[in-house]
Backbone atoms as SQL, in Angstrom:
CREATE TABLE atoms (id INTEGER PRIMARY KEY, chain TEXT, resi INTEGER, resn TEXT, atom TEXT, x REAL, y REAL, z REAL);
INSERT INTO atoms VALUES
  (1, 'A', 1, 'UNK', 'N', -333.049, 44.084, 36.611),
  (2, 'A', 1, 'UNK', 'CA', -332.743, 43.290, 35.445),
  (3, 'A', 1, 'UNK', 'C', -333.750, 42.146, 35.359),
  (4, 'A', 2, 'UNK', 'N', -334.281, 41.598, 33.872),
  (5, 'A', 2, 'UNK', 'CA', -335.304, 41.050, 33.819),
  (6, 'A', 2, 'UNK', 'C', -334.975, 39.776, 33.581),
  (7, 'A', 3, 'UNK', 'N', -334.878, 38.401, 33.624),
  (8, 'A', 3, 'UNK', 'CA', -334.417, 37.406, 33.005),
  (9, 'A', 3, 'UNK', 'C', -335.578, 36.410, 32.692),
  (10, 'A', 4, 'UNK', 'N', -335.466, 35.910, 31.739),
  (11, 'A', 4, 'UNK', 'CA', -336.660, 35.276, 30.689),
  (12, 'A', 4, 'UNK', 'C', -336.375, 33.861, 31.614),
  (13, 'A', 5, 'UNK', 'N', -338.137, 33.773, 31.689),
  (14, 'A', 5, 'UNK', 'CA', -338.282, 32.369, 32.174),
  (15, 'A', 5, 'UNK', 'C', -337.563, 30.884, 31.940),
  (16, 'A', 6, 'UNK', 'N', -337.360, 29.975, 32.490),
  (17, 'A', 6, 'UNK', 'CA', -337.062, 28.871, 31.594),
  (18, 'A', 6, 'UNK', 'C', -337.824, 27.685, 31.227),
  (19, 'A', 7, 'UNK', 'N', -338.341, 27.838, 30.095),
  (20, 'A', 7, 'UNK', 'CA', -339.273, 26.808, 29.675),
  (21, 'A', 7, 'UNK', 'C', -339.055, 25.586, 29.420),
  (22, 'A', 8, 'UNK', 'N', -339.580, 23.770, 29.671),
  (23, 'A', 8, 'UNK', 'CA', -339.236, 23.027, 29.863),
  (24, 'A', 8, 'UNK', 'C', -339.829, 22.405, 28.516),
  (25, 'A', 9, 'UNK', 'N', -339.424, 20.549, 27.950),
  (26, 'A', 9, 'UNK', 'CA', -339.859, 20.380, 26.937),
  (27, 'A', 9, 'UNK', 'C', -341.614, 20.456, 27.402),
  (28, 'A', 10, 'UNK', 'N', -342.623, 20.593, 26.559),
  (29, 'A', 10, 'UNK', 'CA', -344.006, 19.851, 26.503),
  (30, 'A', 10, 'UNK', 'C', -343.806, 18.667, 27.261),
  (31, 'A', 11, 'UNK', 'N', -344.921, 18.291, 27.672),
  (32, 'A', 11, 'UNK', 'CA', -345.540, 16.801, 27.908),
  (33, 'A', 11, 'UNK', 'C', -346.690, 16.561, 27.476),
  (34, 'A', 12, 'UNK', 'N', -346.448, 15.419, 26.531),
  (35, 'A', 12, 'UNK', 'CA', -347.354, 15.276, 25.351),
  (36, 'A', 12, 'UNK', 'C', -348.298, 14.162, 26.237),
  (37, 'A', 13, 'UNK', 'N', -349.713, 14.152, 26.142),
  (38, 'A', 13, 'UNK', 'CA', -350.548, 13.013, 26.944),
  (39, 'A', 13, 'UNK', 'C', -350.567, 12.118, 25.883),
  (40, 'A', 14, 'UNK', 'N', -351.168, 10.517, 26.348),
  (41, 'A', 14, 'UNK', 'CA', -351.405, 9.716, 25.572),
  (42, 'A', 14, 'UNK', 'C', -352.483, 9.896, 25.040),
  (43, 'A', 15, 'UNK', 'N', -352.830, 9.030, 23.482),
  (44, 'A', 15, 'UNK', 'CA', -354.079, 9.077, 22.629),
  (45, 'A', 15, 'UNK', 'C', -355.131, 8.832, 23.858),
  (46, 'A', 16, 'UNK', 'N', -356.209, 9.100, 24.061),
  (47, 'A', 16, 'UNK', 'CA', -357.613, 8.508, 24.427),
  (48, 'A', 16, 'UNK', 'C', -357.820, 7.330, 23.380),
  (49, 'A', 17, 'UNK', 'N', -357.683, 5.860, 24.450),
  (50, 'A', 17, 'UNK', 'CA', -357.800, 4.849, 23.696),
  (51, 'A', 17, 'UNK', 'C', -359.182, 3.925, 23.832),
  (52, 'A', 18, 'UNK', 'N', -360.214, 4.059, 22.130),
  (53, 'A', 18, 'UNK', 'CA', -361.370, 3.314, 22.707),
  (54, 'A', 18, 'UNK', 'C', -361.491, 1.830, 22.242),
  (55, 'A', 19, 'UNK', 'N', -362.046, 1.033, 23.028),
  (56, 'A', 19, 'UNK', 'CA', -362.264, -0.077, 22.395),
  (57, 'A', 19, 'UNK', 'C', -363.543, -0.904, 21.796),
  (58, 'A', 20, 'UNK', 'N', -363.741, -1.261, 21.109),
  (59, 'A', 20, 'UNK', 'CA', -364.657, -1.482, 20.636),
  (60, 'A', 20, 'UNK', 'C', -364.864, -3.449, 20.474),
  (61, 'A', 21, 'UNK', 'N', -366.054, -3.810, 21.124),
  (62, 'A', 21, 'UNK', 'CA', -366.352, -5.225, 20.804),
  (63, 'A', 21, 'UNK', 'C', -367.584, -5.658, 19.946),
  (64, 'A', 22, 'UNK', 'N', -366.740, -6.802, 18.815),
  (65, 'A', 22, 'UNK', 'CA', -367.838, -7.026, 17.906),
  (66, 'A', 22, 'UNK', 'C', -367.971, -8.368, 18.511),
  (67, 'A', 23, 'UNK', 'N', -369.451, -8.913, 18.071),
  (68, 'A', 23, 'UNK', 'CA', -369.609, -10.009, 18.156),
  (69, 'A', 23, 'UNK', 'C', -370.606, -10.756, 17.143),
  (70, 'A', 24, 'UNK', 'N', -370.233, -11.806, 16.668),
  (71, 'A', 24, 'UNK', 'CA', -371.165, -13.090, 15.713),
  (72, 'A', 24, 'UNK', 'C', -371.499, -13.813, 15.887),
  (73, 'A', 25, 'UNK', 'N', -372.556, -14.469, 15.822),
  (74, 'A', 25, 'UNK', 'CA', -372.704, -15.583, 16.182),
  (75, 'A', 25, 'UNK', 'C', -373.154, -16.357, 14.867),
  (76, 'A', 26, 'UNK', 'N', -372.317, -17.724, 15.018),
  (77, 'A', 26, 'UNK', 'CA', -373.124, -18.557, 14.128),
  (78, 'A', 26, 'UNK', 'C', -373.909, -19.907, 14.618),
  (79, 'A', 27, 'UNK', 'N', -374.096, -20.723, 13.739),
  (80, 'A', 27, 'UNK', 'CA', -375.195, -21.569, 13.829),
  (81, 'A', 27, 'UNK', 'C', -374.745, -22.966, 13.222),
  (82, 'A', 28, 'UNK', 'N', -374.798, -23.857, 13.496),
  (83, 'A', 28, 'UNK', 'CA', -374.152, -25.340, 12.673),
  (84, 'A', 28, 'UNK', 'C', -375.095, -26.134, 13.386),
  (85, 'A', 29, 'UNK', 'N', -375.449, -26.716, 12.183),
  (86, 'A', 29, 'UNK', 'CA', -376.763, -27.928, 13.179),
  (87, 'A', 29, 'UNK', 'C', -375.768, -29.238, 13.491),
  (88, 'A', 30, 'UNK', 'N', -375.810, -29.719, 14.482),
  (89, 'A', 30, 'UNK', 'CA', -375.848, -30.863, 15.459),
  (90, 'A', 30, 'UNK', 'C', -373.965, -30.886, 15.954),
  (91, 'A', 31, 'UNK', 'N', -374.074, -29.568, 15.592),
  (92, 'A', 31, 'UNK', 'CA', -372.133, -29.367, 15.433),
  (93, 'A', 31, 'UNK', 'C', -371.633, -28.610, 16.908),
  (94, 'A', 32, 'UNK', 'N', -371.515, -28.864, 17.996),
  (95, 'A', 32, 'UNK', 'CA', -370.863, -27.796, 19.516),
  (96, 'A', 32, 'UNK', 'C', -370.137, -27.665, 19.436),
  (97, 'A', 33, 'UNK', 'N', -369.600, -26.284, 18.399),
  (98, 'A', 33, 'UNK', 'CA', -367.823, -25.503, 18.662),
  (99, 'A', 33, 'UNK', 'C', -368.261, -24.932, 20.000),
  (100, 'A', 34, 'UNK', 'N', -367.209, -24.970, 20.413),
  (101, 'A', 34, 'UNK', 'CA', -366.830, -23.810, 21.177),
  (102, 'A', 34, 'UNK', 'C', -365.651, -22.974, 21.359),
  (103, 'A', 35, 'UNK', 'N', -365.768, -21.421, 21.724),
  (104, 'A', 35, 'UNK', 'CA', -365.177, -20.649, 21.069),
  (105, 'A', 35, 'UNK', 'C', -364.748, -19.603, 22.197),
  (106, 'A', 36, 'UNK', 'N', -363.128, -19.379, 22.709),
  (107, 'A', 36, 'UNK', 'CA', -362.994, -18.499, 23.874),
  (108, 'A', 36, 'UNK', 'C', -362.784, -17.302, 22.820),
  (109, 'A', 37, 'UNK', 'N', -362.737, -15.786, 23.479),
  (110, 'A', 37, 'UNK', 'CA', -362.661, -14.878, 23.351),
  (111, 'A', 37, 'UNK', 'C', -361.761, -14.171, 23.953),
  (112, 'A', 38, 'UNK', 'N', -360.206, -13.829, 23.799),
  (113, 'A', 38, 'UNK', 'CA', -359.065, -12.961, 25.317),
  (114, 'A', 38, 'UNK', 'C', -359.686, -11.791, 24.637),
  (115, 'A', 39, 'UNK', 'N', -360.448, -10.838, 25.699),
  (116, 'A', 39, 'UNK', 'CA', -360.198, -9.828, 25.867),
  (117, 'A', 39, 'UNK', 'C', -359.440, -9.048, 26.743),
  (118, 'A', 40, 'UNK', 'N', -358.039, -8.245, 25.801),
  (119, 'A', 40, 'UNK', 'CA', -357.143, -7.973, 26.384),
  (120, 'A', 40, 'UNK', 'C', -357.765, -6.344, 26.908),
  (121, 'A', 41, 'UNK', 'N', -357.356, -6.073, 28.310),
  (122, 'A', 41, 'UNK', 'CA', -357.510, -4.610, 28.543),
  (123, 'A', 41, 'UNK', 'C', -356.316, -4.293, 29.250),
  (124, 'A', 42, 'UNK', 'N', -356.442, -2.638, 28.724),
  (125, 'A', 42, 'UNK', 'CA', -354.898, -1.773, 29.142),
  (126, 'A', 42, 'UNK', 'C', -355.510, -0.455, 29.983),
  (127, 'A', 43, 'UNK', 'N', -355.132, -0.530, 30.953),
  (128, 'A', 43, 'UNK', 'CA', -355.653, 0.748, 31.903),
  (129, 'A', 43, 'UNK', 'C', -354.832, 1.849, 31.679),
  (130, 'A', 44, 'UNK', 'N', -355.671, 3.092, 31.220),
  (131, 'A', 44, 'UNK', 'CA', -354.786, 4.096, 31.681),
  (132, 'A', 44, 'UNK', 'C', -355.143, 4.751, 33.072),
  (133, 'A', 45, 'UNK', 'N', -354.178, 5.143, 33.181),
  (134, 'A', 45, 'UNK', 'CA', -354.740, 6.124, 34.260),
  (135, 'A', 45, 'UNK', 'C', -354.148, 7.485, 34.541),
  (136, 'A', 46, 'UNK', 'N', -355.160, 8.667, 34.467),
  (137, 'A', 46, 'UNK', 'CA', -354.766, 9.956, 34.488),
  (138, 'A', 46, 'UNK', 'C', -354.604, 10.515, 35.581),
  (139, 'A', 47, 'UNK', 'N', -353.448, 11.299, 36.021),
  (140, 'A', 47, 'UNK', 'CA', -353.119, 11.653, 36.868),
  (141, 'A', 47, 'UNK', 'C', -353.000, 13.391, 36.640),
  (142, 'A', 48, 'UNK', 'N', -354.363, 14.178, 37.245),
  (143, 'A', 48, 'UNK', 'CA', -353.943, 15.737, 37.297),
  (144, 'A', 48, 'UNK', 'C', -353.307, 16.453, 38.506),
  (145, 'A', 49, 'UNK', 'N', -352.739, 17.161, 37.892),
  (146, 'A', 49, 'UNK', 'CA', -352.150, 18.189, 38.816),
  (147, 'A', 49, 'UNK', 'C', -353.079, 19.495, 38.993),
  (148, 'A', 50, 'UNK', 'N', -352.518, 20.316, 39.598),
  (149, 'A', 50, 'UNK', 'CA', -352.965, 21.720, 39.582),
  (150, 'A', 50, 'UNK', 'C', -351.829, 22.290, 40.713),
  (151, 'A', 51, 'UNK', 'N', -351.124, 22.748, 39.742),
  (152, 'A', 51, 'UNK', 'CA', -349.899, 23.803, 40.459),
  (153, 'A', 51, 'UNK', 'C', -351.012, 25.047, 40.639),
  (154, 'A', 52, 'UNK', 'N', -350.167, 25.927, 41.655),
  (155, 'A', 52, 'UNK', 'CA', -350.501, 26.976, 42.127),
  (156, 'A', 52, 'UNK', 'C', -349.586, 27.632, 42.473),
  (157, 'A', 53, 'UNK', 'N', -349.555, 29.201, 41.939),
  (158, 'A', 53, 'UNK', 'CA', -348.747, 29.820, 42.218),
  (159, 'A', 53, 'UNK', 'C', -349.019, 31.250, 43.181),
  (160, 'A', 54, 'UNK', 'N', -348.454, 31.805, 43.915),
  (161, 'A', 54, 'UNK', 'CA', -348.954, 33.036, 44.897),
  (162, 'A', 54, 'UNK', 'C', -348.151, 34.653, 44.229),
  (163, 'A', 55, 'UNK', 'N', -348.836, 35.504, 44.348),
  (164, 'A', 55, 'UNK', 'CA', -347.832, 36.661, 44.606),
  (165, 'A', 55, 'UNK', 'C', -348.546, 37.526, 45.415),
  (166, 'A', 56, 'UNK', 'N', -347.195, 38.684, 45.956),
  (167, 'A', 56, 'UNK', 'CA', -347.473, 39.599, 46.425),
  (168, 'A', 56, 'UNK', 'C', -347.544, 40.859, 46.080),
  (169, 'A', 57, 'UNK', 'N', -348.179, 41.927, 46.769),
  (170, 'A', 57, 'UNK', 'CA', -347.791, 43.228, 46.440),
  (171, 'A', 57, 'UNK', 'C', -347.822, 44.246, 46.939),
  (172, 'A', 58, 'UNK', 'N', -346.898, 45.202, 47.414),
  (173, 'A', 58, 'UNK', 'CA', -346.880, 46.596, 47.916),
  (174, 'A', 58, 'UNK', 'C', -346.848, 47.620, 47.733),
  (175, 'A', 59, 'UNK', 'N', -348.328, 48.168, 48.278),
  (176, 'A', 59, 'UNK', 'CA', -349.019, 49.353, 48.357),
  (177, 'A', 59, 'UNK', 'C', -348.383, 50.260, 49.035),
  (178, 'A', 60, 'UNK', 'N', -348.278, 51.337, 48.213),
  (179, 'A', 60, 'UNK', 'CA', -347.949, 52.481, 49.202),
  (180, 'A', 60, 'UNK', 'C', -349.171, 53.941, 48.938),
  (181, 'A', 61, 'UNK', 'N', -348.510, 54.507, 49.657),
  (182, 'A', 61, 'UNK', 'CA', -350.218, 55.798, 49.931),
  (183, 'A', 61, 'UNK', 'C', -349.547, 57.259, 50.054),
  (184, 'A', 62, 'UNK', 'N', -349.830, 58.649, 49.761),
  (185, 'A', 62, 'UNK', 'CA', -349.506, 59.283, 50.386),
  (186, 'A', 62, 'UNK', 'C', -350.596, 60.249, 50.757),
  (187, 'A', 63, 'UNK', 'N', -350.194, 61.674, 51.596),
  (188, 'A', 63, 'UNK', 'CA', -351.226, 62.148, 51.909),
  (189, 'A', 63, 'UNK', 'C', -350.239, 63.453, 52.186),
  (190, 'A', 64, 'UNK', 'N', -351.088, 64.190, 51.220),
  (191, 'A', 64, 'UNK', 'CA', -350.991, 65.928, 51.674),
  (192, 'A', 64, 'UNK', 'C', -351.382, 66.849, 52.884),
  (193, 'A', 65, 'UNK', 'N', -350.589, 66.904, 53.819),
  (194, 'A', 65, 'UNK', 'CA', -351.579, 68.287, 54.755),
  (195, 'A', 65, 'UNK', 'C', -351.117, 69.764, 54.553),
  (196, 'A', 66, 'UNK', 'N', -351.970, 70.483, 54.561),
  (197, 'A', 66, 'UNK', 'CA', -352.110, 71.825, 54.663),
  (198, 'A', 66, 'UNK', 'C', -351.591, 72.583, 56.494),
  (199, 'A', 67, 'UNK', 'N', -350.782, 72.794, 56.359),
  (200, 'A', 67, 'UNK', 'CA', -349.984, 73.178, 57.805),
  (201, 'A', 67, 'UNK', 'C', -350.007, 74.823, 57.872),
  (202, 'A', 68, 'UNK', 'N', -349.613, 75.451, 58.719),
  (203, 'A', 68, 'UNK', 'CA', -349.966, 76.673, 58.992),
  (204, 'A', 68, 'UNK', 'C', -349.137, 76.864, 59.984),
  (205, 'A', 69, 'UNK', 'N', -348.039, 77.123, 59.452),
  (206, 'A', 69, 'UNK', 'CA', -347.141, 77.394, 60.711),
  (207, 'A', 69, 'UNK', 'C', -345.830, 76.399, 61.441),
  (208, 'A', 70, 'UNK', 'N', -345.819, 76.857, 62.237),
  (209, 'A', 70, 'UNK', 'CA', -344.923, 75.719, 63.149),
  (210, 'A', 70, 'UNK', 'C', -345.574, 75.429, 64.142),
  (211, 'A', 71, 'UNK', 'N', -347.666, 75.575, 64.552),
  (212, 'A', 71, 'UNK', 'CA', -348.349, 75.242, 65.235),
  (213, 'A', 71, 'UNK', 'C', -349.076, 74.036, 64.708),
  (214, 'A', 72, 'UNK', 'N', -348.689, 73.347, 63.630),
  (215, 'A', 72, 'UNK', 'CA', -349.758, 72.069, 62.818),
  (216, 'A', 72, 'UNK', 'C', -350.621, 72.792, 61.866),
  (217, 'A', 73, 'UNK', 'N', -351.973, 71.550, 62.015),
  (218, 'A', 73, 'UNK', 'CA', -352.753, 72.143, 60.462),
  (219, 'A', 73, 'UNK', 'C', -353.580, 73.076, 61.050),
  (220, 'A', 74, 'UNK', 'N', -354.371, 73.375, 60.175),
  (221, 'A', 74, 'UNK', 'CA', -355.487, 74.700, 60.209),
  (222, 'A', 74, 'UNK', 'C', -356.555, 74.068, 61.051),
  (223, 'A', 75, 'UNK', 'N', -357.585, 74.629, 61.997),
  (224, 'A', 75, 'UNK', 'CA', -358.373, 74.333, 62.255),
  (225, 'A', 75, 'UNK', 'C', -359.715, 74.325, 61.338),
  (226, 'A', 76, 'UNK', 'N', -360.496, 73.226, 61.119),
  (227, 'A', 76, 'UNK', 'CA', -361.341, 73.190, 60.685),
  (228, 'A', 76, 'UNK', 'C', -362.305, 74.160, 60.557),
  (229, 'A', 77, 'UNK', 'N', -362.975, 74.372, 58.992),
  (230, 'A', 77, 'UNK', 'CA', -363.646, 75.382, 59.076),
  (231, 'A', 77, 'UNK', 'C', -365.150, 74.876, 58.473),
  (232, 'A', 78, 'UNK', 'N', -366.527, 75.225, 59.204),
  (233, 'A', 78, 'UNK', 'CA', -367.655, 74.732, 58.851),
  (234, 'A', 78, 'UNK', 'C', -368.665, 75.840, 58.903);
């Protein structure tokens, strides 16, 4: 009897997130702004697997002889 696998929900990965920095500069004569910048960063981090799975399998063989009797097989002939 055969019974159907059981499949689990998906696991959906997160977007690939890029970031991008602009920068301007301006100019004001005799004027010193100064100006911080938070650059916020968010780490992902990917974690792979690699399941592995094994099987087996059994061979079987057979083999015909040619017998002659209740003395075994034939003696070879060349």
């Amino acid at each position: 009897m055969h019974c159907p696998p059981y499949v689990t929900a998906p696991i959906v990965h997160p977007p690939l997130c890029r970031v991008q920095h602009h920068f301007q500069a301006t100019i004001v004569p005799h004027i010193h702004p100064s100006h911080t910048t938070h650059v916020f960063h968010h780490l992902y981090e990917h974690r792979h697997y690699f399941p592995h799975t094994e099987s087996a399998v059994a061979q079987d063989a057979n083999r015909h002889l040619c017998c002659s009797g209740p003395m075994g097989p034939f003696p070879a002939r060349y």
